[in-house]
One Martini backbone bead per residue (centre of mass of N, CA, C, O) as a GRO file, in nm:
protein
  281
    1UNK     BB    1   4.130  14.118  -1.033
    2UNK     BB    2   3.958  13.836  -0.883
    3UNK     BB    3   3.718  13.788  -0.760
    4UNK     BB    4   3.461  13.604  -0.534
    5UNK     BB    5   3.232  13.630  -0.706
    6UNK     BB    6   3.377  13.568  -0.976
    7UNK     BB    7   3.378  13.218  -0.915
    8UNK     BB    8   3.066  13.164  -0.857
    9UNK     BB    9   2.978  13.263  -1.151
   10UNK     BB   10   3.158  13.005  -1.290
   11UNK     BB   11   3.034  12.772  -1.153
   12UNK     BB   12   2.723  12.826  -1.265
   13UNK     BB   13   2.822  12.803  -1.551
   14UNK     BB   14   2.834  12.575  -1.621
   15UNK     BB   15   2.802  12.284  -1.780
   16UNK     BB   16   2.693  11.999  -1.806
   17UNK     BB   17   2.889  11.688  -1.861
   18UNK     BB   18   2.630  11.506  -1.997
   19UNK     BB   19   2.378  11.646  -2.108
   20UNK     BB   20   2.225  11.729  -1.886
   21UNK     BB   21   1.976  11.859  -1.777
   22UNK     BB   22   1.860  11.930  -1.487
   23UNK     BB   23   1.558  11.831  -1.455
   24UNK     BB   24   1.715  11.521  -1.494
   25UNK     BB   25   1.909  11.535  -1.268
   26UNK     BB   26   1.667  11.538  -1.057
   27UNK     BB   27   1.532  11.283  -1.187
   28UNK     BB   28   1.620  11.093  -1.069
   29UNK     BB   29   1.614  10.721  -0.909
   30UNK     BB   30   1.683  10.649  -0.603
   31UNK     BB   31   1.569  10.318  -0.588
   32UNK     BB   32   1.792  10.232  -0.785
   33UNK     BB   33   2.036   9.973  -0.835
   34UNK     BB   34   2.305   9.953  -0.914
   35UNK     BB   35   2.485   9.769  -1.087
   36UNK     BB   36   2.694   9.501  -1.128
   37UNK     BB   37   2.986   9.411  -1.269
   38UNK     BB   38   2.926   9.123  -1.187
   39UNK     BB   39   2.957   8.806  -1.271
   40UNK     BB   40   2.733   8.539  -1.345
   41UNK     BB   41   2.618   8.263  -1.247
   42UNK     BB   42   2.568   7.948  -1.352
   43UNK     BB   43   2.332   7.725  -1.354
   44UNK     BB   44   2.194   7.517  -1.230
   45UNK     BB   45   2.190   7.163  -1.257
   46UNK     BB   46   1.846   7.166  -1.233
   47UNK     BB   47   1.797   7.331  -1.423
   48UNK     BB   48   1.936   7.229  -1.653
   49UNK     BB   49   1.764   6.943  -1.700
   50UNK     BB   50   1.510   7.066  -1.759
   51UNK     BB   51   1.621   7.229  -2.062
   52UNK     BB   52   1.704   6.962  -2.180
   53UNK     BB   53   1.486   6.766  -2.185
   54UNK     BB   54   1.239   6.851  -2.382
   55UNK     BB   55   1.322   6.617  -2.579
   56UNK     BB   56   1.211   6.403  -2.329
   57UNK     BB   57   0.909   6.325  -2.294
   58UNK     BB   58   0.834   6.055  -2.403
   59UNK     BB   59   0.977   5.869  -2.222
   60UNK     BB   60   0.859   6.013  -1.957
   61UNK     BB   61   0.582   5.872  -2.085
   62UNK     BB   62   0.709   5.573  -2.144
   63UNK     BB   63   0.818   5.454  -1.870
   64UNK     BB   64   0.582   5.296  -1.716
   65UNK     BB   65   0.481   5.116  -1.917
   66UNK     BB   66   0.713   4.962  -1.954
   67UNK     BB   67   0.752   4.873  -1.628
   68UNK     BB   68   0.474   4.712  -1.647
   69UNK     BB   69   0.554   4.522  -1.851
   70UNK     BB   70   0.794   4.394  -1.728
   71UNK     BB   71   0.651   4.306  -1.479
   72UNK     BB   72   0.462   4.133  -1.606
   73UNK     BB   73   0.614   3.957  -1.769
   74UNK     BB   74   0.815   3.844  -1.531
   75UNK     BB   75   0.572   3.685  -1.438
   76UNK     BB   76   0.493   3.549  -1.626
   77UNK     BB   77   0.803   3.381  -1.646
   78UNK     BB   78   0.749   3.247  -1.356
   79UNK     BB   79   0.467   3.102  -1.420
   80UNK     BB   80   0.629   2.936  -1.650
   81UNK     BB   81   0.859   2.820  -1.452
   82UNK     BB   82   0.691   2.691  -1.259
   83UNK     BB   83   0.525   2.491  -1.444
   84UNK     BB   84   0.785   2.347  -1.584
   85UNK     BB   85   0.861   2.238  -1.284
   86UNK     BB   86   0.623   2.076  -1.219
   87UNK     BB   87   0.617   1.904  -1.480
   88UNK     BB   88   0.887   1.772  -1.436
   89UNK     BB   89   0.856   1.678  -1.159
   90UNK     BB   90   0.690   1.458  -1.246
   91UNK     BB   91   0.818   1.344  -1.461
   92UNK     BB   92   0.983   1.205  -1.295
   93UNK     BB   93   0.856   1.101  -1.111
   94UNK     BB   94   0.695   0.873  -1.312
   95UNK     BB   95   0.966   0.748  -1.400
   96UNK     BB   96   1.026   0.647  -1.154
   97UNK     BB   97   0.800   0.494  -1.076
   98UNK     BB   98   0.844   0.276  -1.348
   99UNK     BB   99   1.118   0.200  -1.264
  100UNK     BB  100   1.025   0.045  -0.990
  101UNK     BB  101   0.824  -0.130  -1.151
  102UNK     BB  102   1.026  -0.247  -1.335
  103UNK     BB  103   1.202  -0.335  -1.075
  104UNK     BB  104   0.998  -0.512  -0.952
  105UNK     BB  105   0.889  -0.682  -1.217
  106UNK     BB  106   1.220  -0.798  -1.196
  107UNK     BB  107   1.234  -0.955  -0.923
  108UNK     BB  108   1.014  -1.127  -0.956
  109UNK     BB  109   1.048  -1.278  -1.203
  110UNK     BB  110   1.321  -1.389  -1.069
  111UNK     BB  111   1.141  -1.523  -0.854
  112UNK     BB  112   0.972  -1.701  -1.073
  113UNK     BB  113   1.226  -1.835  -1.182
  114UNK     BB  114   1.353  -1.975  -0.977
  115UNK     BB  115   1.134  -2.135  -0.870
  116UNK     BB  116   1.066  -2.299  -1.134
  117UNK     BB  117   1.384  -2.348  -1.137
  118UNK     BB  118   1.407  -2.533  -0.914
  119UNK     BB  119   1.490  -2.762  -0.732
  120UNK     BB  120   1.311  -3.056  -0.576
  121UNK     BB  121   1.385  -3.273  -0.275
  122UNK     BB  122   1.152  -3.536  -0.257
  123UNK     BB  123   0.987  -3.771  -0.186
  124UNK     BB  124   0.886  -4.013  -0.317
  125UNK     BB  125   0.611  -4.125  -0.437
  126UNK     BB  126   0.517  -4.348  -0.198
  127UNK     BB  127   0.815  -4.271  -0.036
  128UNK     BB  128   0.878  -4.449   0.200
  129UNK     BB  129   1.019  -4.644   0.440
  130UNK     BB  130   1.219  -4.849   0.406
  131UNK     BB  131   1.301  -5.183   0.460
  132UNK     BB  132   1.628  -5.405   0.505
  133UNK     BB  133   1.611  -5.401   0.845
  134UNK     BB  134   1.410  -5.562   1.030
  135UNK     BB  135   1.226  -5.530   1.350
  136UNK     BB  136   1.409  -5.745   1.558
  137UNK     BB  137   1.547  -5.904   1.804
  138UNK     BB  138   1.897  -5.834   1.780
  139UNK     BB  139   1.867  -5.584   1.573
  140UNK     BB  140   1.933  -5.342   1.314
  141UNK     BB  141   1.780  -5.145   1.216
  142UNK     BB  142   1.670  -5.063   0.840
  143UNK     BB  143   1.649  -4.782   0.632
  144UNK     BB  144   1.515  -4.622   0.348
  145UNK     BB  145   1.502  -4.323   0.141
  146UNK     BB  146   1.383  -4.158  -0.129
  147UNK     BB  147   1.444  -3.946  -0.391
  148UNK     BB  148   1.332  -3.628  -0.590
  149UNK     BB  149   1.373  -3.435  -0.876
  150UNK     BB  150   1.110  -3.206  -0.952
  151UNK     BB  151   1.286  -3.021  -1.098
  152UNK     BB  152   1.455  -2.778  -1.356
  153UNK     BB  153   1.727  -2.813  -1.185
  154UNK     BB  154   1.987  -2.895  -1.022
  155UNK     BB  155   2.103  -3.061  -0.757
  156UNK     BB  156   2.330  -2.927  -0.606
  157UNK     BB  157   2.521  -3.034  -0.347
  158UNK     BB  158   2.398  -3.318  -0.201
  159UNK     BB  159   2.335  -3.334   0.173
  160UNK     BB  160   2.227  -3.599   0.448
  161UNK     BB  161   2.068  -3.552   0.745
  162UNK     BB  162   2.026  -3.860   0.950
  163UNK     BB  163   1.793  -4.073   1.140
  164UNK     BB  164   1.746  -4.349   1.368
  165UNK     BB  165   1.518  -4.403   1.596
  166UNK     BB  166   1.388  -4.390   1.891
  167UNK     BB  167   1.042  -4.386   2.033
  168UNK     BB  168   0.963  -4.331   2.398
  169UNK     BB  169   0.660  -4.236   2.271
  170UNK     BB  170   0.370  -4.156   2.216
  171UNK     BB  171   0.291  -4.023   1.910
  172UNK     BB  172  -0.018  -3.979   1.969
  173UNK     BB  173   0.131  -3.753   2.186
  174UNK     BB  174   0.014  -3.392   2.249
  175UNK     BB  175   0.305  -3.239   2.281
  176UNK     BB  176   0.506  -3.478   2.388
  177UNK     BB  177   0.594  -3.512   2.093
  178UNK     BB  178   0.653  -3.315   1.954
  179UNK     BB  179   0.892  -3.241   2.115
  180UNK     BB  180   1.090  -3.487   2.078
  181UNK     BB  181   1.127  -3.443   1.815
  182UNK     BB  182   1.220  -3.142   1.782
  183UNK     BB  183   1.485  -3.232   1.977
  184UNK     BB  184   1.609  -3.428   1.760
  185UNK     BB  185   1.618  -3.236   1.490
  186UNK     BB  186   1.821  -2.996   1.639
  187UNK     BB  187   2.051  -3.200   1.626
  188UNK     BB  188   2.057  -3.219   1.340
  189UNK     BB  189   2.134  -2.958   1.278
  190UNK     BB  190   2.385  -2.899   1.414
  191UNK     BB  191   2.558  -3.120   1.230
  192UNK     BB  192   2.498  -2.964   0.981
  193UNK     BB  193   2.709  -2.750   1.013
  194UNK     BB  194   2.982  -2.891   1.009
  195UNK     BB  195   3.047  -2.861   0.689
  196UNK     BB  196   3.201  -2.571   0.736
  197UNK     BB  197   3.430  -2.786   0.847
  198UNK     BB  198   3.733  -2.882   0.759
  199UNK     BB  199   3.676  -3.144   0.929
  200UNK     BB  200   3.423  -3.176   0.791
  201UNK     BB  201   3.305  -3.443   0.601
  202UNK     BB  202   3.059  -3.510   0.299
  203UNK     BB  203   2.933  -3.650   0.067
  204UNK     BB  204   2.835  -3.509  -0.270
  205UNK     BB  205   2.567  -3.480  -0.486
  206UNK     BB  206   2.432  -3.450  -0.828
  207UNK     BB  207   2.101  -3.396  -0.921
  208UNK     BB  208   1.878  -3.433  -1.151
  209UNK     BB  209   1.633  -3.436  -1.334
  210UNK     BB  210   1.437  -3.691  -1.250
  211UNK     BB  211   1.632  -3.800  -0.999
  212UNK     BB  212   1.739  -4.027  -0.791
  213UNK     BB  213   1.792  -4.055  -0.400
  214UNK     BB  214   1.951  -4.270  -0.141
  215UNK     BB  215   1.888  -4.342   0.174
  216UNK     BB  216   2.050  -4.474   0.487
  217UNK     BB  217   1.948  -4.606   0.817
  218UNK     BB  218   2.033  -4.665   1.160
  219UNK     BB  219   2.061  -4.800   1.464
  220UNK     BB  220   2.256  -4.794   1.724
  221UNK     BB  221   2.123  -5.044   1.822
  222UNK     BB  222   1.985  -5.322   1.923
  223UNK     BB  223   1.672  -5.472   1.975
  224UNK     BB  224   1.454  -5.512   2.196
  225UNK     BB  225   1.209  -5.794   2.344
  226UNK     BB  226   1.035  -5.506   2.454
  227UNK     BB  227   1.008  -5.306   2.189
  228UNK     BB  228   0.891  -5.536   1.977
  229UNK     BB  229   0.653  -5.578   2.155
  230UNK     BB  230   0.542  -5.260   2.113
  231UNK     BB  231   0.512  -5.216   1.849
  232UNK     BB  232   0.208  -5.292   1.723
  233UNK     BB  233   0.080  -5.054   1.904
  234UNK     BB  234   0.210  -4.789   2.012
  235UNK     BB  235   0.188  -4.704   2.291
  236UNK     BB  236   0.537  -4.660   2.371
  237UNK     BB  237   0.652  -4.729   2.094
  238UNK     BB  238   0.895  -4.624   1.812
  239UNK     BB  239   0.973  -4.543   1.492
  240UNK     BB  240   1.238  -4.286   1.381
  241UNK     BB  241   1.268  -4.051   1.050
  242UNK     BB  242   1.499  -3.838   1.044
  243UNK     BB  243   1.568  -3.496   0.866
  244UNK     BB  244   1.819  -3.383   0.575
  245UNK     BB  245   1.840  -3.165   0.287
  246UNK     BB  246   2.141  -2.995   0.124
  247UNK     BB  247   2.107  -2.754  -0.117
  248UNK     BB  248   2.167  -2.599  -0.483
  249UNK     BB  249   2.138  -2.401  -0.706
  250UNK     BB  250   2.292  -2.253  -1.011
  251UNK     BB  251   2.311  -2.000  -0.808
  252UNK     BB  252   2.349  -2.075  -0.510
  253UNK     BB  253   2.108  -2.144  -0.349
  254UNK     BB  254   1.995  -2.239  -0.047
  255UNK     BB  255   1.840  -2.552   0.009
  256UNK     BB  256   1.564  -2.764   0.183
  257UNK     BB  257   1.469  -3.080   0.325
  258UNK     BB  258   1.240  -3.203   0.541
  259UNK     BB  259   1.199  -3.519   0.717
  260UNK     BB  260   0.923  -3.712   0.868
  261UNK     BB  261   0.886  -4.100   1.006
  262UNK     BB  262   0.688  -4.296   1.161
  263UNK     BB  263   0.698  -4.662   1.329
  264UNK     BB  264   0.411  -4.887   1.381
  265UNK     BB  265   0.315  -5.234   1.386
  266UNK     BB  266   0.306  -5.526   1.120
  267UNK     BB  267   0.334  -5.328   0.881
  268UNK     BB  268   0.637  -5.287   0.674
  269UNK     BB  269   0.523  -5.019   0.466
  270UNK     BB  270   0.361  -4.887   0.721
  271UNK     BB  271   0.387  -4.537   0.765
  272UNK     BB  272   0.443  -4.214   0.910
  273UNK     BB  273   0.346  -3.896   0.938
  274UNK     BB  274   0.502  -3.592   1.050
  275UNK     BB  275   0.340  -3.297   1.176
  276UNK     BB  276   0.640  -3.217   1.107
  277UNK     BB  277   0.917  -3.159   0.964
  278UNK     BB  278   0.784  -3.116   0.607
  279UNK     BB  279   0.993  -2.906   0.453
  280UNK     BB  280   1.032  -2.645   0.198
  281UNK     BB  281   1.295  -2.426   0.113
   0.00000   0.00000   0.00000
């Protein structure tokens, strides 16, 4: 039978279990901590991209260079895209500029061939009114008065509006004759105008250059034997000779000569001119 001595004196004598003398097993090392079992996690992404780049080192050291080259590069075609938008801008005006220029050089032109070869219907040289019918006492009298066409193409419906009247003011009082006069020729501008209306109609006639056309007009009423008696000096009393004459050129264009005469004296061939109303349009 087996004592309790003799079973701890069989447990002191057991031998390691690892191979290892007791005192390799007694210098264990307290403070190492148990390695743990457990997987590794995988490295970080950005640890991941920094062991990954090293083989891109020189694009890292070559992206400002290009960046800055780019920047330039961007600003040269900047600059060289605003050059040629002023260089454009410029060459446009100076083109517009010289359009506008060729514009008006050709409107000028075409109105100093218009006014070159414009009709114009004037009073023929020294073609004062002449009597057809003298101013004596108990007559009508009546007076001619020629034009010509001193221009280079046809005044073509040509129409007279013209009277002849007393002027009873001294012709040479001014500026009271010349208010009768513009007052009497306002009256006849008025009549002209009704040839626009189709109840009014009046002959008209196509000059051509160089040909002449005349005109006959007469007093409303026979001259009195105290009229007669004033023709002689003009103080107080005269004959006056005034209208219009409206045409048109090839163009179409409206034109216009006034004229104006008064007569006093003894000689019947010298008529006298009009300060106003003797304008070409």
């Amino acid at each position: 039978m087996t004592s309790e001595s003799d079973l701890v004196r069989e447990n002191k004598s057991t031998p390691n279990a690892g191979g290892e003398t007791d005192d390799q097993a007694g210098r264990a090392n307290p403070n190492v901590t148990p390695a743990s079992s457990a997987p590794q996690p995988p490295p970080a992404e950005t640890h991941y991209h920094i062991t990954c780049k090293t083989e891109k080192d020189w694009w890292d050291k070559a992206k400002p260079v290009v960046e800055i080259a780019g920047i330039v590069l961007l600003g040269v075609y900047t600059l060289y895209t605003i050059k040629m938008y002023r260089a454009n801008k410029k060459a446009a005006e100076a083109a517009k500029s010289a359009a506008d220029t060729a514009s008006s050089a050709l409107i000028e032109s075409q109105k100093s061939f218009k006014l070159e070869q414009r009709p114009y219907l004037v009073p023929q040289p020294n073609g004062a009114p002449g009597f057809v019918q003298l101013p004596v006492a108990g007559s009508t009298a009546r007076a001619s008065l020629t034009f010509i066409n001193v221009g280079h193409s046809p005044a073509q419906l040509a129409i007279a509006f013209a009277r002849m009247t007393r002027l009873a003011v001294k012709p040479k009082t001014f500026p009271r004759g010349l208010a009768v006069i513009d007052r009497i020729f306002k009256e006849i501008e008025a009549n002209a105008a009704k040839p626009d209306n189709p109840n009014f109609v009046l002959p008209r006639q196509d000059v051509a250059p160089g040909s002449t056309w005349f005109i006959t007009k007469e007093l409303d009423s026979p001259l009195l034997p105290d009229e007669v008696a004033e023709l002689p000096s003009g103080e107080h009393f005269a004959l006056l000779y005034l209208g219009l004459i409206k045409y048109t050129d090839p163009f179409g264009q409206k034109l216009e000569t006034e004229f104006c005469w008064f007569w006093f004296g003894t000689d019947p061939n010298t008529w006298h001119y009009c300060p106003i109303h003797n304008v070409i349009r």
